[in-house]
C-alpha positions as CSV (number, residue, x, y, z in Angstrom):
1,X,-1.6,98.9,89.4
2,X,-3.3,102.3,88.0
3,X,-6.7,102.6,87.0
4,X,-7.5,103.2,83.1
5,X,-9.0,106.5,82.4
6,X,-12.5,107.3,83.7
7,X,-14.1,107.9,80.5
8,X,-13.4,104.1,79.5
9,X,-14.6,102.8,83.0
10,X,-18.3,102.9,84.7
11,X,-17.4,102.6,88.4
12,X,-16.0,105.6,90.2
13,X,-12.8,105.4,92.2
14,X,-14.7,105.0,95.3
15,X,-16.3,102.2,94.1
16,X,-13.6,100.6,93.0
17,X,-11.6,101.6,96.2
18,X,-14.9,99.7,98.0
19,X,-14.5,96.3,95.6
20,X,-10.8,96.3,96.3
21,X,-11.6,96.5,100.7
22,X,-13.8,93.7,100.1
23,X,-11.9,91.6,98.3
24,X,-8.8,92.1,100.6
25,X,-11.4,91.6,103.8
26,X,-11.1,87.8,102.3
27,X,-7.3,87.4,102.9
28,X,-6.7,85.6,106.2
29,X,-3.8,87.0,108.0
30,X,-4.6,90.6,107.1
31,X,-4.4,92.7,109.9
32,X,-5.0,96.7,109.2
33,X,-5.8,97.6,105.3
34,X,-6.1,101.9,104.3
35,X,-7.2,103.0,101.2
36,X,-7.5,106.4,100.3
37,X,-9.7,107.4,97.5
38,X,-9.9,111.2,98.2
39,X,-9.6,114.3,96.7
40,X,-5.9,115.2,96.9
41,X,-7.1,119.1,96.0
42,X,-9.5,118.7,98.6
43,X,-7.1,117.9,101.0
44,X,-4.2,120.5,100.6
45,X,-7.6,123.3,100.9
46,X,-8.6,121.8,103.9
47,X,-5.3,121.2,104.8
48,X,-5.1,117.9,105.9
49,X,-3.3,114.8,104.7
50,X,-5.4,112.1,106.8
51,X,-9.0,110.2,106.2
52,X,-12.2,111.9,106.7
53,X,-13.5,111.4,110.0
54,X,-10.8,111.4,112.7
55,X,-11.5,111.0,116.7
56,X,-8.6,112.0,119.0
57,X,-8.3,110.3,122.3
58,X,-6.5,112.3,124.5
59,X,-4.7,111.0,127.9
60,X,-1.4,109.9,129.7
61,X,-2.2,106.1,130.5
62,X,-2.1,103.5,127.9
63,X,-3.8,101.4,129.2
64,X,-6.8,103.8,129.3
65,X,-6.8,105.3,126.2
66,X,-6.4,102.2,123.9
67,X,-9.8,100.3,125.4
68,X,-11.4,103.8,124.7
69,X,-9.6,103.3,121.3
70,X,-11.0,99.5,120.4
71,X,-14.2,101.1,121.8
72,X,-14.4,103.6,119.0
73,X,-12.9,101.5,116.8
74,X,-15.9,99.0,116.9
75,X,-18.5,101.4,116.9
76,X,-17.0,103.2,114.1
77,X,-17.2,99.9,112.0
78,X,-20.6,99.3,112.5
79,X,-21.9,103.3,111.1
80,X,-23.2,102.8,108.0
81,X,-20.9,104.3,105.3
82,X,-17.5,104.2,107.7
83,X,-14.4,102.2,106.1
84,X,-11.1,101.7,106.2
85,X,-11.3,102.2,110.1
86,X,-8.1,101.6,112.0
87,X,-6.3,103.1,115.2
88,X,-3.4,105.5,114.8
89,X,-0.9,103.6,117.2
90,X,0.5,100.6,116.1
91,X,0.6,97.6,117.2
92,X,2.6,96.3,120.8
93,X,5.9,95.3,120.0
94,X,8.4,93.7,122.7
95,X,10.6,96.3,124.5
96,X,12.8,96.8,127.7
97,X,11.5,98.9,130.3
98,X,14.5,100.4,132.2
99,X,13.3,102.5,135.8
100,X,16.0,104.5,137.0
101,X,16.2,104.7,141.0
102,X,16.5,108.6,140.7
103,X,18.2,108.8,144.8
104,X,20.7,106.4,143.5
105,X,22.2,108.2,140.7
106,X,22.0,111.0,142.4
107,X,24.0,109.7,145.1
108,X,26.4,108.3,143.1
109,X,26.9,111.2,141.0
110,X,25.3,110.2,138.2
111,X,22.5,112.2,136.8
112,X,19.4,111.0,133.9
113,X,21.2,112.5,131.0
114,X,24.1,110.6,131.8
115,X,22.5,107.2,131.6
116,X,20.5,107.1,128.9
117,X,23.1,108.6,126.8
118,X,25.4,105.7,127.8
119,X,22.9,103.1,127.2
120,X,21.8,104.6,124.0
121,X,25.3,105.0,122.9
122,X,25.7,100.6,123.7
123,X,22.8,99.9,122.2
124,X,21.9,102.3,119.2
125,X,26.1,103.5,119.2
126,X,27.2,107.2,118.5
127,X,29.6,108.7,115.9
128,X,32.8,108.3,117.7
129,X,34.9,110.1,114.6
130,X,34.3,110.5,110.9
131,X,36.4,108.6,107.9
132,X,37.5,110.7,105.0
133,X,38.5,109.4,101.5
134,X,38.6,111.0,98.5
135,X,36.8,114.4,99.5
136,X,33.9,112.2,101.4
137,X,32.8,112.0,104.4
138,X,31.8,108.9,106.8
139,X,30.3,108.6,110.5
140,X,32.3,105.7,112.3
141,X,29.8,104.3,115.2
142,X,30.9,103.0,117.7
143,X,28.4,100.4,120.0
144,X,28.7,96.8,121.6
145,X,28.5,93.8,119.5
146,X,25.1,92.0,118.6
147,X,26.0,89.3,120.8
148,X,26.8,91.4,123.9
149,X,23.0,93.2,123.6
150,X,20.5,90.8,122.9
151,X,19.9,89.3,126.5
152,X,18.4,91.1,129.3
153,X,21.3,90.2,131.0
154,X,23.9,92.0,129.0
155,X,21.9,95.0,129.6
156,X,22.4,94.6,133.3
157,X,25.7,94.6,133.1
158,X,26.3,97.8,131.1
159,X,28.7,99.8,132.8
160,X,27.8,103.4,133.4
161,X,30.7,105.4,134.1
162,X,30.1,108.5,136.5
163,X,31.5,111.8,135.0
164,X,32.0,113.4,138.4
165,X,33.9,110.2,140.0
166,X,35.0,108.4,136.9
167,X,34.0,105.0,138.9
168,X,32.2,102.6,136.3
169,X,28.6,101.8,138.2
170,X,27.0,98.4,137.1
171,X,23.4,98.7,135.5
172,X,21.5,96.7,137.4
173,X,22.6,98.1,140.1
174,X,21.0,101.5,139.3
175,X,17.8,100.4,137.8
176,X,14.8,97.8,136.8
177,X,14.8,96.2,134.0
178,X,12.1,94.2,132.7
179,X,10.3,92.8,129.3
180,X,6.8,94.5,128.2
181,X,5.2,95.5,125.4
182,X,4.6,99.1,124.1
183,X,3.9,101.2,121.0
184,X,6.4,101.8,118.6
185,X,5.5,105.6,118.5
186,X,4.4,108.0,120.7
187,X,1.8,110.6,119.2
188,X,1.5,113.8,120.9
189,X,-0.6,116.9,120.4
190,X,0.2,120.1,123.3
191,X,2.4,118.4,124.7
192,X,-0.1,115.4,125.4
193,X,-0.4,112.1,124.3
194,X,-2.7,111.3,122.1
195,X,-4.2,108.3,120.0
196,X,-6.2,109.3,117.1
197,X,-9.5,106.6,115.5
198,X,-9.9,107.3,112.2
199,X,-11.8,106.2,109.2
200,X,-13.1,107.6,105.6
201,X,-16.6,107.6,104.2
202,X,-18.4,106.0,101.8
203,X,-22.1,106.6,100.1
204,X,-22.6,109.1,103.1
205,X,-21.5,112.2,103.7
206,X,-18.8,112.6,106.3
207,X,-21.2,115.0,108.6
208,X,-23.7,112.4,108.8
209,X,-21.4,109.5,109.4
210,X,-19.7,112.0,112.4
211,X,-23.7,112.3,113.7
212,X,-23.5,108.9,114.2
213,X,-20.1,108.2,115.4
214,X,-20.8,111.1,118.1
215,X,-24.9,109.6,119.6
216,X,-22.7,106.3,120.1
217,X,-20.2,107.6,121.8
218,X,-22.1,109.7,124.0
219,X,-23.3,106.4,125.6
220,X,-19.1,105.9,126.8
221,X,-18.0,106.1,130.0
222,X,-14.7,107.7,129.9
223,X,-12.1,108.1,132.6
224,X,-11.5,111.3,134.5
225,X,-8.4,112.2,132.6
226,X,-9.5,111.0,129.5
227,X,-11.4,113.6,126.9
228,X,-11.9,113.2,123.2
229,X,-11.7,115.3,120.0
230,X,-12.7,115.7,116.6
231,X,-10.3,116.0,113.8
232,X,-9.7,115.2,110.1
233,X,-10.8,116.3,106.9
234,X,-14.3,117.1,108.2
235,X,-13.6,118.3,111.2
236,X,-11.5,121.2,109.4
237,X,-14.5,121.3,106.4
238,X,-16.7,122.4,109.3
239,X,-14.1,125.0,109.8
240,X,-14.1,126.3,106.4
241,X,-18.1,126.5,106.5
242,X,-17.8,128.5,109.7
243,X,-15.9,130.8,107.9
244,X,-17.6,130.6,104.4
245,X,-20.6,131.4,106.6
246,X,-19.2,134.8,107.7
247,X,-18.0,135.9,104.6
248,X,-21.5,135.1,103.0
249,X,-23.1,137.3,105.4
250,X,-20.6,139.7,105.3
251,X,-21.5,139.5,101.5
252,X,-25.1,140.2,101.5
253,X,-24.8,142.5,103.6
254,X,-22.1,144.8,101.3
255,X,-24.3,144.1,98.5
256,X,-27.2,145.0,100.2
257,X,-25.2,148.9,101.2
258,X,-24.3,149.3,97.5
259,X,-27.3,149.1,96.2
260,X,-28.8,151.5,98.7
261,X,-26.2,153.9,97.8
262,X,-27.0,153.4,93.9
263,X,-30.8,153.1,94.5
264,X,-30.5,156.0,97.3
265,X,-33.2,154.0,99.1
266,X,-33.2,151.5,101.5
267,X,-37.0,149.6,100.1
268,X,-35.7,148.7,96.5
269,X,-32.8,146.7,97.5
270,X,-34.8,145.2,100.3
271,X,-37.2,143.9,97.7
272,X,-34.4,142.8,95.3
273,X,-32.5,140.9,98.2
274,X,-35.5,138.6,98.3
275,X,-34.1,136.8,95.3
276,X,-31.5,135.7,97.6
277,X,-33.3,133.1,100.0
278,X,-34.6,131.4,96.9
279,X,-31.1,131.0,95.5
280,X,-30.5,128.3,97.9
281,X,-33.6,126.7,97.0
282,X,-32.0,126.8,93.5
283,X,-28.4,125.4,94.9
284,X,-30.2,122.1,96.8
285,X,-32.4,121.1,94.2
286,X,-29.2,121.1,91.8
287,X,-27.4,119.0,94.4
288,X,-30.2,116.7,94.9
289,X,-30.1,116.2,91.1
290,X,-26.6,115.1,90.5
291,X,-26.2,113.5,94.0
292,X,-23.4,115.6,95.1
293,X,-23.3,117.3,98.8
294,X,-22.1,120.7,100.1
295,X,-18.4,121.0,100.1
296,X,-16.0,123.5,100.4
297,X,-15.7,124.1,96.7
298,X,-20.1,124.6,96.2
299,X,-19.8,126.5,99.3
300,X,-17.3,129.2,97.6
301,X,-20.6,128.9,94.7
302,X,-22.7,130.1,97.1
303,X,-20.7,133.3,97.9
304,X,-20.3,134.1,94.7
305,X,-24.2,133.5,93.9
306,X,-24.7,136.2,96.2
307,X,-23.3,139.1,93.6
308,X,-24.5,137.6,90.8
309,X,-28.4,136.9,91.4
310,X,-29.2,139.8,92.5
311,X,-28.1,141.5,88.9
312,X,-31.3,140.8,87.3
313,X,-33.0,142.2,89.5
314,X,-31.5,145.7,89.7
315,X,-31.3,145.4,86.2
316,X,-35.6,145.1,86.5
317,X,-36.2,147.6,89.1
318,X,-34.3,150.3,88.1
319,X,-36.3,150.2,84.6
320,X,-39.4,150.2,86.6
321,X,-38.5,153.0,88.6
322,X,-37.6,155.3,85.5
323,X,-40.7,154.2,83.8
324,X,-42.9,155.3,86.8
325,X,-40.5,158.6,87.0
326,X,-41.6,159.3,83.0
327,X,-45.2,158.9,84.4
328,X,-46.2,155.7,83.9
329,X,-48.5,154.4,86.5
330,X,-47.3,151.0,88.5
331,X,-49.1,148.6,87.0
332,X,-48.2,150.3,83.9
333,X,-44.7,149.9,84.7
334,X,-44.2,146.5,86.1
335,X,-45.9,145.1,83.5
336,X,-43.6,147.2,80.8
337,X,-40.6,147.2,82.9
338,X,-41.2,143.4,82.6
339,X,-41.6,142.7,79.0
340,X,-38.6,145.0,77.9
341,X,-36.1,143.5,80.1
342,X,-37.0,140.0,79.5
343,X,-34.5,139.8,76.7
344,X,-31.7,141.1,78.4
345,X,-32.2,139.3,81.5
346,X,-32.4,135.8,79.6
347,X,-29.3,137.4,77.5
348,X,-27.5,137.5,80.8
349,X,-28.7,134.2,82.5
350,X,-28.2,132.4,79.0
351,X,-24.6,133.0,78.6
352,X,-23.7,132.6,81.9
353,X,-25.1,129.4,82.1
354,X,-23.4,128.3,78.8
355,X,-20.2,129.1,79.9
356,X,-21.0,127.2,83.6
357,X,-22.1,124.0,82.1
358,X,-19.4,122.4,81.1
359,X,-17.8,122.9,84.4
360,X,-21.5,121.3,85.5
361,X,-21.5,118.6,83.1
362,X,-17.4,117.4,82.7
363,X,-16.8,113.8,83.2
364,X,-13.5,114.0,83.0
365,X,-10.4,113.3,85.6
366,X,-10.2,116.2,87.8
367,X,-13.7,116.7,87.4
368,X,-14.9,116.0,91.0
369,X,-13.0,118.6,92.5
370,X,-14.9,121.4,90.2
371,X,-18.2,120.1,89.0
372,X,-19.7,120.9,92.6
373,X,-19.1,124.6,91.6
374,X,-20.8,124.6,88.5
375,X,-23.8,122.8,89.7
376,X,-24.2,125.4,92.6
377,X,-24.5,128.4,90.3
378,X,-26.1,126.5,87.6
379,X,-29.0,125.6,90.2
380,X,-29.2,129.2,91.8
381,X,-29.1,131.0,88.8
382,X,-32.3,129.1,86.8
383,X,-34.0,129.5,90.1
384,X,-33.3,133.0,91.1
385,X,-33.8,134.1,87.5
386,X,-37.7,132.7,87.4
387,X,-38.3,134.6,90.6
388,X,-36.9,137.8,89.9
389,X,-39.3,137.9,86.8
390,X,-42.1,137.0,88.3
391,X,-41.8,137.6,92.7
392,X,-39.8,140.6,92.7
393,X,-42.2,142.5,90.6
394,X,-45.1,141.4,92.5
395,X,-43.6,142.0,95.5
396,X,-42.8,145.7,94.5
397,X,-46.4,146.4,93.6
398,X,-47.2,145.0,97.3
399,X,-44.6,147.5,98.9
400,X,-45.6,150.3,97.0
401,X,-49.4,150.3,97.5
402,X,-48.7,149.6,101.4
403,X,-46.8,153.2,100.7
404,X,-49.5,154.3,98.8
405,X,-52.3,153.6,101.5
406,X,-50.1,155.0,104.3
407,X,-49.5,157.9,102.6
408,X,-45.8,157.9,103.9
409,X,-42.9,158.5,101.2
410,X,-40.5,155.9,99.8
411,X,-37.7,155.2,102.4
């Protein structure tokens, strides 16, 4: 089944993906349901593949690590906004355990890597030669038959034959074998095993969801050798903010040097930095408006807020400062400086702002992976553009008759 396209539908796919889990929750018999209604962009810049949330159980015992595993797994169900939860190994299927008596083999000149190739090669079989006919190529295998490997029995009484001796040794004679019950597939992550709990979000963000998950499991007792992690789509998100974070500084903090080398003063570009902090104001308040949250993609909005904002400002400060260098007093000048560069600073803000809306305001497919950008710098831009017009120039006058009274020179 595909969905029709959004514009002819009301509910999102998430919603949709939510209707379907319900509806499937009604089937008796069902035992583990996933359905993934992410961002597949978001995803390759995260690099991940998985859900949203993942918790990684690390430890050697079985035993151990899946009660900690249906722990999680129950706690994880009742959070508000976690779905499609389910535990990375699958379930117990009947196996044969085999225990080698190590001092035997050895005695008998046998070693490990003889055995379990010999038992591999009864059970499994091995490419004894190839077939060739008409320029291709087959593997011929080589095992026991079906009915000479389906009892415990007939695995006792495989014959391992001794490379060193050439005397055929008798199974059982060698080693346990017994029924139990196992996981298909072994997960492991440095060299460790692992078992990962896992689940994706709905109507909440993913770091409030991983608040929750992390105050209940706090309250776990967890065996000595037993320690858990947090992975997934969120967990590497926090990653990307970590970094987004440095490179925002790192930002402000080369636009803040530039300026003092145009401005060849350290004051003016303090003063037009302080339409910075009220970006962000400008950035949640456009969030909170479209009901979006900070991601990756409005974080990279942010960064490049930080170059653009402060544009107006130099573009206001600079006037001001020629006017008071023609020898117009300050007042004089702030409140000309003001009035001419209006135009050109709405000019500015206008048409970028006409060119970000419809990268704000799309609806179409696709959409969700860029509209958080063009919310971000919508947002911050109205904002910082009302302050620069009317704080910065207020606080310049502040600055300057503090220098004034002081009697000390501009720095």
């Amino acid at each position: 089944a595909k969905l029709v396209s959004k514009t002819q539908r009301k509910r999102s796919v998430r919603e949709v993906g939510q209707v379907v889990r319900k509806q499937i929750a009604k089937i008796p018999g069902v035992l583990k349901v996933d359905i993934t209604t992410g961002n597949p962009l978001g995803q390759m810049i995260t690099g991940t593949g998985g859900k949203s949330i993942q918790v990684e159980i690390v430890g050697h015992s079985f035993e151990e690590t899946d009660t900690v595993a249906n722990q999680l797994k129950d706690i994880m169900e009742k959070v508000p906004g976690a779905v499609d939860v389910s535990i990375s190994r699958e379930l117990k299927r009947p196996e044969l355990v085999i225990k080698v008596d190590r001092e035997k083999i050895g005695a008998l000149g046998l070693d490990m890597d003889t055995v379990s190739e010999s038992i591999k090669t009864y059970i499994e079989g091995a490419v004894a030669t190839k077939y060739r006919e008409k320029g291709e190529t087959y593997d011929i295998y080589v095992r026991l038959e079906e009915s000479n490997r389906t009892k415990i029995e007939d695995v006792e009484n495989l014959s391992i034959t001794s490379l060193y001796s050439g005397k055929q040794i008798r199974l059982a004679n060698i080693a346990t074998i017994s029924e139990a019950v196992g996981p298909v597939e072994i997960e492991r992550q440095n060299r460790e095993r692992v078992v990962r709990v896992s689940c994706n979000t709905f109507k909440r963000s993913s770091g409030k969801v991983i608040e929750d998950i992390k105050k209940e499991i706090r309250k776990i007792v967890l065996p000595a050798d037993i320690y858990i992690n947090f992975g997934g789509e969120a967990e590497e998100q926090t990653k990307a903010f970590r970094d987004l974070a440095l490179l925002l500084v790192l930002g402000i903090i080369l636009v803040y040097m530039v300026m003092a080398a145009q401005f060849e003063s350290l004051l003016d570009p303090f003063i037009i930095m302080f339409a910075v902090p009220f970006t962000f104001t400008g950035v949640i308040l456009g969030l909170l408006a479209t009901h979006s949250t900070l991601n990756v993609i409005s974080f990279l909005g942010i960064v490049m807020l930080m170059g653009i904002v402060v544009n107006n400002a130099i573009v206001l400060i600079s006037y001001i400062n020629i006017l008071r260098a023609r020898g117009s007093s300050m007042e004089e000048a702030i409140t000309q400086g003001g009035r001419l560069r209006l135009r050109p600073v709405l000019m500015t803000t206008i048409t970028t702002l006409v060119g970000l809306l419809p990268l704000a305001l799309s609806r179409g497919e696709g959409s969700e992976t860029w509209q958080p950008l063009g919310v971000t710098m919508v947002g911050g831009l109205l904002v910082s553009t009302f302050i620069t017009m009317l704080f910065v120039p207020t606080l310049y006058a502040v600055f300057e008759n503090r220098l004034k009274k002081n009697g000390g020179a501009k720095p």
